[in-house]
C-alpha positions as MATLAB code, in Angstrom:
seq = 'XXXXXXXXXXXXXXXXXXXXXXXXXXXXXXXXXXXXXXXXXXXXXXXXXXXXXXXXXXXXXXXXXXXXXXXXXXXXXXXXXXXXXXXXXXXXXXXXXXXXXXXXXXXXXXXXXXXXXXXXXXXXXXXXXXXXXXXXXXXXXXXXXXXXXXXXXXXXXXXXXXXXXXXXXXXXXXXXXXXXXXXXXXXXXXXXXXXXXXXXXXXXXXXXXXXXXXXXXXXXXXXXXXXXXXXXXXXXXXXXXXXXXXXXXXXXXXXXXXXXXXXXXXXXXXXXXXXXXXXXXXXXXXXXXXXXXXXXXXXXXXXXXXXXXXXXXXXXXXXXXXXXXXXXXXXXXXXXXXXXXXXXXXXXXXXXXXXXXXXXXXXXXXXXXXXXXXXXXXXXXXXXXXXXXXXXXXXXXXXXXXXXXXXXXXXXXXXXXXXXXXXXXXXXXXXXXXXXXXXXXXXXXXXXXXXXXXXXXXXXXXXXXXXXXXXXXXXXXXXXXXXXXXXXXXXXXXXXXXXXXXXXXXXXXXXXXXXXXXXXXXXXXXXXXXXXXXXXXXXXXXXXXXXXXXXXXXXXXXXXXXXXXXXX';
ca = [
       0.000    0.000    0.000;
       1.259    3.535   -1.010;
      -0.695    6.565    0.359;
       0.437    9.778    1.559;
      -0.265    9.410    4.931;
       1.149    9.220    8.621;
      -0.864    6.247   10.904;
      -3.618    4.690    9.456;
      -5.744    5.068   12.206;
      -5.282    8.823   12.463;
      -6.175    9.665    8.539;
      -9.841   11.411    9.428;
      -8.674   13.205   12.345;
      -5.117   14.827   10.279;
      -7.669   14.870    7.079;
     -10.114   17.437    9.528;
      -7.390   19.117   10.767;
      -5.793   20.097    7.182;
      -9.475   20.970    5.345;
      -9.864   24.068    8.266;
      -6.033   24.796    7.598;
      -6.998   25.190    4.102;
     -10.947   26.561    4.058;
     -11.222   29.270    6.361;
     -14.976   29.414    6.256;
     -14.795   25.821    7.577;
     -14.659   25.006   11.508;
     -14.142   22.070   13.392;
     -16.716   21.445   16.587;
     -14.353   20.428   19.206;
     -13.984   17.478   20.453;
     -16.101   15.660   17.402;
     -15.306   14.603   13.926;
     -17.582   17.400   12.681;
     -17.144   20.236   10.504;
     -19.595   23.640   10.715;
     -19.937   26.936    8.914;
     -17.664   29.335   10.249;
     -20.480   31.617   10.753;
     -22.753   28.910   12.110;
     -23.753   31.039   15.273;
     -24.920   33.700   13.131;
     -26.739   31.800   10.583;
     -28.523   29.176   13.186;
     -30.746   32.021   13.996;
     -31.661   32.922   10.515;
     -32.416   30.152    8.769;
     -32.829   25.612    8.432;
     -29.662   24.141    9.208;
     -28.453   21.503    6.517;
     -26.293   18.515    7.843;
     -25.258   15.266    6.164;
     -22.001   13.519    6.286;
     -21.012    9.471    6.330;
     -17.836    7.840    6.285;
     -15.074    9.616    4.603;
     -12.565    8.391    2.185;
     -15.661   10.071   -0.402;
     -14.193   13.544   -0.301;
     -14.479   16.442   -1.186;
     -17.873   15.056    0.347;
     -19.253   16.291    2.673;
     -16.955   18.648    4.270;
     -16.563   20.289    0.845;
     -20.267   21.389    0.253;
     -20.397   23.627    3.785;
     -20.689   26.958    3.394;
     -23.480   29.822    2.556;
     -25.950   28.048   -0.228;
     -24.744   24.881    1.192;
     -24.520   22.417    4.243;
     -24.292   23.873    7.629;
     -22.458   20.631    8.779;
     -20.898   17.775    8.000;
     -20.261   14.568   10.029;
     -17.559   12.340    9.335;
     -17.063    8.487   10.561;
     -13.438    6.602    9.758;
     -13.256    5.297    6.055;
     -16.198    3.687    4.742;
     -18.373    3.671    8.219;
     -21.124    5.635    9.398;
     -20.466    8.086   11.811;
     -21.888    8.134   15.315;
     -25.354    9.055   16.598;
     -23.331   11.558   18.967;
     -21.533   13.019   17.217;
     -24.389   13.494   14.563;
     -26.661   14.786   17.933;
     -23.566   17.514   18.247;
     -23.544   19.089   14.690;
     -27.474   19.167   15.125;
     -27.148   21.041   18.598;
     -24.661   23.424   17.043;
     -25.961   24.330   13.784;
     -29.876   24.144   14.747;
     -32.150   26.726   15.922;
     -35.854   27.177   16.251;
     -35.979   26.797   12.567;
     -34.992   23.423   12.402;
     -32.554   21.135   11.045;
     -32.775   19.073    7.828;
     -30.623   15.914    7.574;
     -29.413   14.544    4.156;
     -28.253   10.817    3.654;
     -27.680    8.363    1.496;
     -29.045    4.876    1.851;
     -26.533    2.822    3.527;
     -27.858    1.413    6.882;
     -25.619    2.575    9.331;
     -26.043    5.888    7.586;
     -29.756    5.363    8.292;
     -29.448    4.271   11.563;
     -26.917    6.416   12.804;
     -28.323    9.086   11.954;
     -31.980    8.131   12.741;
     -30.972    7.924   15.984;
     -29.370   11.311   16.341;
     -32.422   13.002   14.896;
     -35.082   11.053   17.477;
     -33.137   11.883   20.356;
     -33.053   16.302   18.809;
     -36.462   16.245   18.346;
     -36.623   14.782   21.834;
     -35.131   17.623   22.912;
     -37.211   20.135   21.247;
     -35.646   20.643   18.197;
     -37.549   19.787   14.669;
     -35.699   17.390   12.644;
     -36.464   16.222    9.383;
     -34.798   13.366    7.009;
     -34.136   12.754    3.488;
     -32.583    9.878    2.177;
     -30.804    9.564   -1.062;
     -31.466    6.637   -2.794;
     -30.195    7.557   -6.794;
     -28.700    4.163   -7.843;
     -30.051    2.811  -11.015;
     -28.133   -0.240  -11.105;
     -29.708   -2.155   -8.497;
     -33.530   -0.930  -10.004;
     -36.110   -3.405   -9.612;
     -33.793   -5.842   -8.083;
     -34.892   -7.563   -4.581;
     -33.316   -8.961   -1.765;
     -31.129   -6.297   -0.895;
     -31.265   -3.150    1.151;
     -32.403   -0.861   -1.567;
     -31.204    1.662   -4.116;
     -27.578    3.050   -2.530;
     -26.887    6.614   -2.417;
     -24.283    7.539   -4.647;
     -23.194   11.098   -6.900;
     -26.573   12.334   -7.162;
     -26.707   13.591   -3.193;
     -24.681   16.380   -3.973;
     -27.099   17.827   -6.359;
     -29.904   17.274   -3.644;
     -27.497   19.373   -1.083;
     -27.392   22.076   -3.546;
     -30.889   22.196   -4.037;
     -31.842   22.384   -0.304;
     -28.635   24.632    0.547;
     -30.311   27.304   -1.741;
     -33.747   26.515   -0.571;
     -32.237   26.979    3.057;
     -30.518   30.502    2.229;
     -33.677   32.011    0.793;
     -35.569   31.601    4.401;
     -37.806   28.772    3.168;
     -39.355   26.352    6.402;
     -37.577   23.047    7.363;
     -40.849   21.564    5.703;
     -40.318   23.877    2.638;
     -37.207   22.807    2.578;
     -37.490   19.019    3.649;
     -40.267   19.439    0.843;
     -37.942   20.593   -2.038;
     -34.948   17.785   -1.409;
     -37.129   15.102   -0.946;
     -38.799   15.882   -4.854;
     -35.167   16.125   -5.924;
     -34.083   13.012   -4.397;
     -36.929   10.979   -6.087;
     -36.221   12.527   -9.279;
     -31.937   12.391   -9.233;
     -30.408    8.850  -10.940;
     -26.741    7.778  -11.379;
     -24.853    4.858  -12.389;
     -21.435    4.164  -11.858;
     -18.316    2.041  -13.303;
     -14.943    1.362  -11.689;
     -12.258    0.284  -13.461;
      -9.866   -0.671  -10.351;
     -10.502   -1.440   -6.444;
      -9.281    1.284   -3.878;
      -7.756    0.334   -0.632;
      -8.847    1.600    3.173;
      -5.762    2.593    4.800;
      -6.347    0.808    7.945;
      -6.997   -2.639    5.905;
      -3.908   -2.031    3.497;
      -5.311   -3.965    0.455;
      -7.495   -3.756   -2.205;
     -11.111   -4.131   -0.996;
     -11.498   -6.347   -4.521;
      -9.528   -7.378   -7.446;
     -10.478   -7.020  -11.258;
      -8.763   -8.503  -13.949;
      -6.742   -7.011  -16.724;
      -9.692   -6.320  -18.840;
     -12.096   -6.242  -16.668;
     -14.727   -3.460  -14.931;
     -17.137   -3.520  -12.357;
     -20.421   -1.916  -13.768;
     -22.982   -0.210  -11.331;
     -20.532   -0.621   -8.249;
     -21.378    1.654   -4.658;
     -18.230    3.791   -2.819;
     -17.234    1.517   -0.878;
     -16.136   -1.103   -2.871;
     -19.211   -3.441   -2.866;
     -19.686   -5.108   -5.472;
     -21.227   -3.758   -8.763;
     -24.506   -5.413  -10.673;
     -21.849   -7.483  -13.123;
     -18.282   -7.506  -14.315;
     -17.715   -6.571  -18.006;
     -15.125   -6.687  -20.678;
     -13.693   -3.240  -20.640;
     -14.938   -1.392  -23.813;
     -14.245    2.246  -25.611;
     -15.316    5.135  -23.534;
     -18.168    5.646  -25.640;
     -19.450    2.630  -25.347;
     -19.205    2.391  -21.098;
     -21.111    5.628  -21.055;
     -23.957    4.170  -23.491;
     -23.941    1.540  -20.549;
     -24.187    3.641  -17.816;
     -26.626    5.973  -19.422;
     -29.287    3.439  -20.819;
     -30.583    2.456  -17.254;
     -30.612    6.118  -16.375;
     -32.775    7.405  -19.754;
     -35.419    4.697  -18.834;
     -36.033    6.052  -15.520;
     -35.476   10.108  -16.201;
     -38.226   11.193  -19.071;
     -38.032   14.755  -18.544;
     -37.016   17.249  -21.210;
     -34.564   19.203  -19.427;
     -31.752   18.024  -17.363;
     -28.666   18.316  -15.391;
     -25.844   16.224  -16.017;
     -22.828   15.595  -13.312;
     -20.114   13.455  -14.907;
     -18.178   12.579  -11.132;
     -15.095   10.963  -10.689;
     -14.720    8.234   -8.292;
     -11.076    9.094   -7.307;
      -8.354    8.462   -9.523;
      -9.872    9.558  -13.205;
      -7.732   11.908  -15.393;
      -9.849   15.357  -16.007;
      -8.894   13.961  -19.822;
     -10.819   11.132  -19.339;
     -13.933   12.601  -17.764;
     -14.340   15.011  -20.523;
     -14.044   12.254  -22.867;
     -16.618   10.913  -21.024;
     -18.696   14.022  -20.316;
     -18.576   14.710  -24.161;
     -20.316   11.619  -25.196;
     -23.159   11.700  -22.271;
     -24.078   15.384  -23.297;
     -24.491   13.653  -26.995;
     -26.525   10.827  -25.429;
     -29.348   12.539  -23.770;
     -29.094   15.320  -26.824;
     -29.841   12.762  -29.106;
     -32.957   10.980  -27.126;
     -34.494   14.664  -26.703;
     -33.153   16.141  -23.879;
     -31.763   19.456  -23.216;
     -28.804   19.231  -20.878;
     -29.137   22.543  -18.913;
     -25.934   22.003  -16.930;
     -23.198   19.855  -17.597;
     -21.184   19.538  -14.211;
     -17.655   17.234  -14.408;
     -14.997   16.510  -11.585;
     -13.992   15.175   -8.098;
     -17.635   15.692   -6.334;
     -18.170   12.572   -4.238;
     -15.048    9.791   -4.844;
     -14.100    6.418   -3.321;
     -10.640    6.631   -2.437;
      -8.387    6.282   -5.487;
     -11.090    3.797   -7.229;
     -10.208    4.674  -10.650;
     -13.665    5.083  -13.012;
     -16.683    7.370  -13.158;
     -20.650    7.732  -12.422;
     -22.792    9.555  -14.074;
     -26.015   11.533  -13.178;
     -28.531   13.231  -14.275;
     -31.504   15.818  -12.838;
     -34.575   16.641  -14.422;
     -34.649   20.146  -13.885;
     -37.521   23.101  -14.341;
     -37.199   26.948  -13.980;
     -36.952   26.801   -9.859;
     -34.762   23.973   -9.638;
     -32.659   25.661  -11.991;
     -32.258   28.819   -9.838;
     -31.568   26.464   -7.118;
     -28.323   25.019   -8.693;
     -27.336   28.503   -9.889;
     -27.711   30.142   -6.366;
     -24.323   31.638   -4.955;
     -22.397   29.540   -2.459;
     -19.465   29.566   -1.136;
     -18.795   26.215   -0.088;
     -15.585   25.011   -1.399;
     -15.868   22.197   -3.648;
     -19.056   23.188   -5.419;
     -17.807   24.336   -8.969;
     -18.733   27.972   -8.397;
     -17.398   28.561   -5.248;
     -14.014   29.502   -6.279;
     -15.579   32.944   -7.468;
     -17.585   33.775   -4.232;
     -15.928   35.536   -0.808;
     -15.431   33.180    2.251;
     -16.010   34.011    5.750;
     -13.330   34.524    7.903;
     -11.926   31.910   10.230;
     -11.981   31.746   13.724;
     -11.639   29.273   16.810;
     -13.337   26.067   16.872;
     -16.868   25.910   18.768;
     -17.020   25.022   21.995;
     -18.615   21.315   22.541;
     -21.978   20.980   23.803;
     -23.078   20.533   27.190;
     -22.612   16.969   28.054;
     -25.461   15.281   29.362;
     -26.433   14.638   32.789;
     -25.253   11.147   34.292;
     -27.138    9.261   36.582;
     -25.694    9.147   40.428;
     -23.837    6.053   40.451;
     -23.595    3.069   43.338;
     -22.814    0.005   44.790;
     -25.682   -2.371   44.141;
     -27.889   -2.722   47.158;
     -30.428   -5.190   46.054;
     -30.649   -8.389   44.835;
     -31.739   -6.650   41.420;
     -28.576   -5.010   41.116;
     -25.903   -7.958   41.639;
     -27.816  -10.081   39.002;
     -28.029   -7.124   36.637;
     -24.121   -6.295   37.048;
     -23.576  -10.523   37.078;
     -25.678  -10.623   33.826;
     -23.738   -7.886   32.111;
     -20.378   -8.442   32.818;
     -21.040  -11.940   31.483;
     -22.458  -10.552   28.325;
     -19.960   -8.264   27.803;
     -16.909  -10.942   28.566;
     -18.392  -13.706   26.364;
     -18.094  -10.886   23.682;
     -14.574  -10.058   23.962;
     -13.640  -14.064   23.672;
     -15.861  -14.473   20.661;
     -14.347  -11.730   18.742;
     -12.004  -14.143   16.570;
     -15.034  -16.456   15.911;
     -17.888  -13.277   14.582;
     -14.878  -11.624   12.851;
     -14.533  -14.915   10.341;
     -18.245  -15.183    9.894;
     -18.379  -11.361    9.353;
     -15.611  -11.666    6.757;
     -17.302  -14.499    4.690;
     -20.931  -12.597    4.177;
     -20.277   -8.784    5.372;
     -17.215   -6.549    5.786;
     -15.324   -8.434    8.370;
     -15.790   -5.175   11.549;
     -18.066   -6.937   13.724;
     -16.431   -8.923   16.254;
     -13.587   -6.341   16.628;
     -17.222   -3.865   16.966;
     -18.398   -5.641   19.378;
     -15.303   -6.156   21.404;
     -15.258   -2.306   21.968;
     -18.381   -2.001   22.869;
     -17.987   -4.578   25.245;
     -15.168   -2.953   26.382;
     -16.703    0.071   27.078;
     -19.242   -1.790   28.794;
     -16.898   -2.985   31.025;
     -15.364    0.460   31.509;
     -18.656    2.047   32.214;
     -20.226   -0.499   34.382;
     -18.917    0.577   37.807;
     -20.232    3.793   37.416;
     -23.998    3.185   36.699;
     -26.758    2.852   39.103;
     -27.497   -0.728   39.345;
     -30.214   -0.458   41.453;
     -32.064    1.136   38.762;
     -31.851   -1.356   35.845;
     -33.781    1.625   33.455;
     -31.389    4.068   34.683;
     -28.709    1.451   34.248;
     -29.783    0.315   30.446;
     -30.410    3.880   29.504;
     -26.726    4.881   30.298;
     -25.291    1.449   28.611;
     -27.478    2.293   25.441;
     -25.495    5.993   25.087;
     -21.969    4.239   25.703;
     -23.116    1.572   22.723;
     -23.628    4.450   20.181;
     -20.754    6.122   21.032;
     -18.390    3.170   20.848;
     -19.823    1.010   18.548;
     -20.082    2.988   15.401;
     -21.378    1.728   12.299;
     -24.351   -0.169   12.100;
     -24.475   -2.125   15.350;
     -24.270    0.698   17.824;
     -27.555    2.368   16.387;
     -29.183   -1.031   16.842;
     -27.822   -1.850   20.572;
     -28.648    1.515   21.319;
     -31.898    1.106   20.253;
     -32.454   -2.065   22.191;
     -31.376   -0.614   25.530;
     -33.520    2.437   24.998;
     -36.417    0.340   24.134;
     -35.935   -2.049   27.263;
     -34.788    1.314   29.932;
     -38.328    2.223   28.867;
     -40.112   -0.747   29.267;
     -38.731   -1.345   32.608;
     -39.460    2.260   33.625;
     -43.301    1.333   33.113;
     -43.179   -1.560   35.049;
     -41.777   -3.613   38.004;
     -38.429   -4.023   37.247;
     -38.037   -7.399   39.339;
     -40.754   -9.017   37.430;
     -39.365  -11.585   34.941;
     -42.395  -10.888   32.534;
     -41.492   -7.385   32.932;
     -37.622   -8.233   31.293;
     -39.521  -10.089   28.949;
     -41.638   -7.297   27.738;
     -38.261   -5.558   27.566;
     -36.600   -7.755   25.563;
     -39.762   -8.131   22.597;
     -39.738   -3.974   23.267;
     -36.274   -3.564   22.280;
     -36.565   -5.963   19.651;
     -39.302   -4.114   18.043;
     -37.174   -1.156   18.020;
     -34.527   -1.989   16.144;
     -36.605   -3.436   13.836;
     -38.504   -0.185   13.336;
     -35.075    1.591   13.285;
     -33.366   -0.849   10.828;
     -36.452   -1.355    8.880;
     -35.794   -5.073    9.012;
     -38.203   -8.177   10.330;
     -38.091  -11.333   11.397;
     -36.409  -13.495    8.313;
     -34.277  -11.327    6.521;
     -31.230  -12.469    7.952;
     -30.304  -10.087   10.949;
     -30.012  -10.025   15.238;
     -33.654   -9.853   15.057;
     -33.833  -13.825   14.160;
     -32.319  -14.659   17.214;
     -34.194  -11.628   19.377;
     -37.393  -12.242   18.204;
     -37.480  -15.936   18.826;
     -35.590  -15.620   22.287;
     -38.519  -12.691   23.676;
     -41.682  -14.671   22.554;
     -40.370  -17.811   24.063;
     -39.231  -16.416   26.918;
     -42.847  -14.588   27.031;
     -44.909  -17.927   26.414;
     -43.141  -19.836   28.965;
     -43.599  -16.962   31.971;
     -47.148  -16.836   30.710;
     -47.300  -20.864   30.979;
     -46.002  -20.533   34.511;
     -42.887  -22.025   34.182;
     -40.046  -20.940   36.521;
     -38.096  -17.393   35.398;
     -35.401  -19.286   34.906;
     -36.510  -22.086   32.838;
     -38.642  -19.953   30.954;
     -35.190  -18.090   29.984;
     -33.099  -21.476   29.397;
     -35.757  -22.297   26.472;
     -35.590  -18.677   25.082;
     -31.587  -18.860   24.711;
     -32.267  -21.794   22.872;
     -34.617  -20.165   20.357;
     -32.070  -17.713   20.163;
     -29.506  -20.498   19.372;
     -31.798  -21.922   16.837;
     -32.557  -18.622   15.422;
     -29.464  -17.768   14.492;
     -28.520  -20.961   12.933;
     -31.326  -20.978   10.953;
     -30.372  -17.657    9.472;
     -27.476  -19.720    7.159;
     -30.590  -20.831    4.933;
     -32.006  -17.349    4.858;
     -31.212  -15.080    2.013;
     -29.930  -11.647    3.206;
     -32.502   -8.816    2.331;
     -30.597   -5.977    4.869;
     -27.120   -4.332    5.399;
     -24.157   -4.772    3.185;
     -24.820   -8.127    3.327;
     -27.814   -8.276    0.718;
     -25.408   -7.686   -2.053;
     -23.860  -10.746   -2.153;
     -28.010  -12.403   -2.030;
     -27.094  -15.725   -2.221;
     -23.429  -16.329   -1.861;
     -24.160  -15.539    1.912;
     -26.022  -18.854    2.122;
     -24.244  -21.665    4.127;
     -23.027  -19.665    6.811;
     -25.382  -17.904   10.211;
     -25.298  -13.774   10.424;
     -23.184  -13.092   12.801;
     -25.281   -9.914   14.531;
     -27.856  -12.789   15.561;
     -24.776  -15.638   16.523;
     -23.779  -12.585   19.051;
     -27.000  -12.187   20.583;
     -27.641  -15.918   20.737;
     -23.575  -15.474   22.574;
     -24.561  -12.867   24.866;
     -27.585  -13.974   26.138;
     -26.590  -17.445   26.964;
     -23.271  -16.053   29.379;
     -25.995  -13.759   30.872;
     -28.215  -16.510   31.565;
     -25.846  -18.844   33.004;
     -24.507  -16.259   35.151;
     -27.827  -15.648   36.441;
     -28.265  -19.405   36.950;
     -25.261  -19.424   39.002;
     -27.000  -16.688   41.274;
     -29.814  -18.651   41.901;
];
C-alpha cells in the first residue's frame, strides 16, 4: 500500500485538521469529527440548518459542500463507516435553531441508523428534525433482496438544491419538501475500473482482472450489478446511461459526470462529451453539464454519471451563490473569515452512580459483565463469519463495545436497571459505530423504557423488555423477522421467553428455552437469504453460513443466563 499518509488510524482526524487549515470558512466542533460553517452562530438564527455527512474516504464530500448556499455541517465516521449518533446529535445542537434542522443521507444502513438515531433523540429535545434519504442508484432498479437503491453522486445535487432553498428563508418543511422531490427525481450509475484500498486494511477491498470493470458498483467497494469486458469510452457511457434514460423522461436536465477518485480530467471530458451527446440525441436538453472530483471512493479509478430533471426553480436552485468550497462555483464567491473552533456541547447529565444494594442489582451487574466478557472471547469467531458474508468489523465492533461496557459499568446505578440500560445504550452508540451501535442503542432504549413502566423485578417485565427492544430496532433498521439479521435470534428468544412466563414455568426455565430459540434462530439464518445491510449484495453467496449480529445475541444472552443461573 502507497498513500500519503502518517498512521492509518489517524487519517480522518489529520484529514479534519488540514481541510480548516486550508478553508477558512470551515470550523471544526471540538472534540467531534464534525465540521460547521464558520459563521454557524450567526446563521442558526436565521435560517434551516443543513447537515449530512457518512464515512469519509468520499471527499471532497461532505466537508466540501459547507458553506453559505450549502450544508451547515458535515459529520464524518473513519473510512467507509457511518459516523456516530453523537456526534451526529452535536452538529445538530450546534448548527440548529428554532428553525430546524434538515438531515441529508444516502441509503446505507448505518447511515440510516446512525443518523436516525441522532435526529429522534433532537427532536426529543425540542428541536424539529427532518430526514431525506438519497437513494439515486439505477443499477440495483427493480432488483430484490437487498437493502435498496444506494446513495451515490446524485446527493450532492440534492445538497445544492436544499442549501439554496435553506438561504432564501424557506421552512424546514419547505425545505425538507424541495430535497425530498429532488431526491426521487436524481439517478446515477457508476463504473470502476480498479478497487481502492482503506488505509487501515492495506489492500485492495477487490480485485479485477486485466480487462475487466465492475459496472454499477457503490463507494465503498461493494460489489457492482456485473463484471464486463472493458470497452471504448463511448461505449461504457452508453452503458451507464441506458438504465438512467429509462427512468429520467423529462425534457430538461442536469448532467454531473463525477469521478470516483483516480480519473484523469482527460478522461472525464471524454466521457462528459459523449453523455451530453446521449441525452441530446434521445431529446433532452442538458441545462448544466457539471464534471470533476464531487463525491469519490478513495483512489477507485472510473466514473458515475447523473442526471436531474430540472424546471425553472430547480434551476435557480443550482445557480444560487455559495461559497462552499468544492461546489464548482465557489471559487468565485468571498469566504467568511476563520476563527476558533466551537465550543462542545453541554454533556449530558449522568445518573448518580452506586454500589448495588439489592438483589436486582448484583444479578443485573452478574448478567452484564457476562455478556460483555463472552463478547470479547468471541471476537475471533464473529470476525470470520463477518468476513465471509459482510465486511469483516463486527467482532472487533463488538469487542469495543464490550469494552466500554466494562469500563462504564462501575459507574452506573445498578439499582435502577432503566437508569442502568439507559446509560449502557449511550456508551453503545458512542463506541460502537457503524451499524451495530444504532441497533444496541436502540435495544437498551427500548428495554430502559419498558422497565421504567413496570416492576423491574418481574421476569415478565424483562420479557416485555426484551420483545420492546426488539421491536425497536426493527422499526429503526427497517428489518423483520427473516431477513437475515439479530432480530432472528431476538425475536425468537422474547416470545419464548414470554410464552413460557405466561405458561407458569419458573423465570429461569422460561429463559433457558428462550436462549435456545435464540440459538436456533441464528442458525437458521445460514438458509435465509440476506434482504438488509451490506450483506444483501452478495443475495445468495451468503447462504451456508449464520449472520453473525444474531450468533452474538444468541452469545450474549446465553453467558448472561448462566450467570444468572449461578445466582440462583
Amino acid at each position: 500500500m502507497k498513500k500519503l499518509i502518517n498512521d492509518p488510524i489517524r487519517v480522518v482526524e489529520e484529514m479534519l485538521e488540514g481541510m480548516v487549515a486550508i478553508h477558512p470558512g470551515l470550523k471544526r466542533l471540538a472534540g467531534e469529527s464534525v465540521l460547521i460553517r464558520a459563521d454557524a452562530d450567526e446563521a442558526r438564527g436565521q435560517q434551516v440548518g443543513l447537515i449530512s455527512g457518512g464515512g469519509s474516504g468520499h471527499e471532497p464530500a461532505h466537508a466540501g459542500y459547507i458553506g453559505r448556499g450549502m450544508l451547515s455541517a458535515a459529520v464524518a465516521g473513519d473510512v467507509f463507516t457511518s459516523p456516530s449518533p453523537d456526534s451526529v446529535h452535536a452538529a445538530i445542537r450546534a448548527v440548529a435553531a428554532s428553525r430546524g434542522a434538515l438531515l441529508i443521507v444516502k441509503n446505507y444502513t448505518g447511515d440510516r441508523l446512525n443518523f436516525g438515531l441522532a435526529a429522534e433523540r433532537a427532536r426529543a429535545e425540542g428541536i424539529p428534525v427532518e430526514m431525506v434519504i438519497v437513494a439515486d442508484d439505477v443499477a440495483l432498479a427493480g432488483a430484490g433482496g437487498h437493502a435498496g437503491r444506494r446513495g451515490l453522486a446524485g446527493t450532492i445535487l440534492v445538497h445544492k438544491i436544499a442549501g439554496a432553498a435553506a438561504d432564501s428563508g424557506a421552512t424546514l418543511a419547505e425545505v425538507a419538501a424541495e430535497a425530498r422531490e429532488a431526491a426521487s427525481a436524481v439517478r446515477t450509475m457508476g463504473v470502476a475500473l480498479s478497487p481502492c484500498t482503506v488505509p487501515a486494511a492495506g489492500r485492495p477491498g477487490f480485485s479485477l482482472g486485466e480487462t475487466e470493470v465492475e459496472l454499477g458498483l457503490g463507494i465503498h467497494g461493494e460489489p457492482g450489478v456485473r463484471r464486463v469486458p472493458i470497452e471504448p469510452a463511448d461505449a461504457m457511457v452508453d452503458r451507464l446511461m441506458g438504465p438512467i434514460l429509462d427512468e429520467v423522461h423529462a425534457d430538461r436536465v442536469v448532467l454531473l459526470v463525477n469521478n470516483l477518485g483516480a480519473t484523469p480530467t482527460m478522461e472525464l471530458s471524454i466521457v462528459a462529451r459523449h453523455a451530453i451527446d446521449v441525452l441530446e440525441r434521445a431529446g433532452r436538453r442538458v441545462e448544466r453539464a457539471y464534471a470533476g472530483t464531487f463525491l469519490s471512493a478513495l483512489e477507485m479509478a472510473g466514473v458515475s454519471l447523473t442526471v436531474l430533471p430540472v424546471d425553472d426553480r430547480r434551476l435557480a436552485r443550482l445557480d444560487a451563490p455559495t461559497d462552499a468550497p468544492a461546489w464548482p462555483n465557489a471559487a468565485d464567491r468571498p469566504r467568511s473569515p476563520s476563527s476558533a473552533s466551537f465550543p462542545p456541547p453541554p454533556p449530558a447529565l449522568r445518573p448518580a452512580a452506586g454500589a448495588p444494594q439489592t438483589a436486582t442489582g448484583r444479578r443485573l451487574g452478574a448478567a452484564i459483565r457476562a455478556a460483555a466478557e463472552v463478547l470479547i472471547k468471541a471476537e475471533p469467531q464473529l470476525t470470520e463469519l463477518d468476513q465471509a458474508v459482510g465486511d469483516g468489523d463486527i467482532g472487533i465492533s463488538l469487542t469495543r463495545g464490550a469494552r466500554a461496557v466494562l469500563e462504564t459499568l462501575p459507574a452506573c446505578p445498578l439499582d435502577d436497571p432503566a437508569a442502568t440500560l439507559h446509560e449502557l445504550a449511550l456508551t453503545l452508540q458512542r463506541a460502537l459505530g457503524g451499524t451495530s451501535g444504532p441497533l444496541y442503542a436502540m435495544l437498551l432504549l427500548r428495554a430502559a423504557a419498558a422497565l421504567r413502566s413496570n416492576d423491574p423485578t418481574a421476569a415478565t417485565t424483562w420479557a416485555e423488555a426484551l420483545h420492546a427492544g426488539a421491536v425497536g430496532i426493527s422499526e429503526l433498521g427497517g428489518a423483520s423477522a427473516g431477513e437475515r439479521t439479530m432480530l432472528d435470534a431476538l425475536f425468537p428468544a422474547a416470545e419464548t421467553l414470554a410464552s413460557g412466563l405466561h405458561a407458569g414455568k419458573p423465570a429461569m426455565a422460561a429463559l433457558a428455552e428462550a436462549v435456545e430459540a435464540a440459538k436456533g434462530g441464528a442458525e437458521a439464518t445460514a438458509s435465509m437469504s440476506p434482504r438488509r445491510g451490506r450483506t444483501s449484495y452478495l443475495g445468495d453467496r451468503a447462504l451456508g453460513r449464520p449472520d453473525p449480529g444474531a450468533v452474538a445475541v444468541s452469545l450474549w444472552l446465553r453467558a448472561a443466563s448462566e450467570a444468572l443461573q449461578a445466582m440462583d
